[in-house]
C-alpha positions in Angstrom: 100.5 62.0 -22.2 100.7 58.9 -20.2 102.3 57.0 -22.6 105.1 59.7 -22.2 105.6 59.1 -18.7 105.2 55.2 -19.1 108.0 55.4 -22.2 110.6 57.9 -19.8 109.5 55.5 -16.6 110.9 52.9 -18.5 114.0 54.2 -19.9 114.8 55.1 -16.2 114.1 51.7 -14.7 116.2 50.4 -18.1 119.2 52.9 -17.3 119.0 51.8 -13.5 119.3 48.2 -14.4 122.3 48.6 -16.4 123.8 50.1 -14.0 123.5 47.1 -11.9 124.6 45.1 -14.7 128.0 47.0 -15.0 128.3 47.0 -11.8 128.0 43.2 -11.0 129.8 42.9 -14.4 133.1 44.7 -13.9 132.9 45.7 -10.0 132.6 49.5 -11.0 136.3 50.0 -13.0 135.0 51.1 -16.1 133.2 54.2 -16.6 129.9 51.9 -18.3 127.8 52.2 -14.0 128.7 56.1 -14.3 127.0 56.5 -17.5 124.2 54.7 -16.9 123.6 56.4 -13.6 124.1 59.8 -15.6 121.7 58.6 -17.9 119.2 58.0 -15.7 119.8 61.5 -13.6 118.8 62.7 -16.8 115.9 61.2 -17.7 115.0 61.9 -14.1 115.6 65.6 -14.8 113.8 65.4 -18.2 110.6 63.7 -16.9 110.4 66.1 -14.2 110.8 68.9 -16.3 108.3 68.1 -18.7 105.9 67.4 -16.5 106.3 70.7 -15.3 106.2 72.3 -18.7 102.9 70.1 -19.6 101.3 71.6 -16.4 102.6 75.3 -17.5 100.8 74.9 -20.8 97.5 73.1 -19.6 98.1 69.9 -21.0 97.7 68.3 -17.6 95.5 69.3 -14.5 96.5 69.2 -10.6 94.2 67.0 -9.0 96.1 67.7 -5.3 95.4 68.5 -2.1 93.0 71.8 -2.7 94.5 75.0 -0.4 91.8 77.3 0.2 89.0 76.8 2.9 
């Protein structure tokens, strides 16, 4: 599981980097810093959804704050 999030962490810090790249690179006039930033919305999206789902099906445990007295 945590090479999951590792792999998805890294494809986000990737997508966020070219999007500095492009934007250095061409000043933002071609659609390249969009995608990238789109990308990484998605893999945002995708991590956080998956964590979710891993929590809905007991692959991972809460280890939060604990709510009852």
């Amino acid at each position: 599981m945590r090479i999951v999030i590792v792999i998805a962490f890294i494809l986000i810090i990737g997508s966020l980097a070219s999007a500095l790249f492009f934007m250095m690179r061409d000043r933002g006039r071609t659609p390249n810093m969009m995608r990238s930033l789109m990308f990484r919305v998605g893999f945002s999206v995708a991590l956080f959804l998956f964590i979710l789902f891993s929590h809905w099906m007991g692959w991972i445990q809460s280890t939060g704050i604990r709510m009852g007295p």
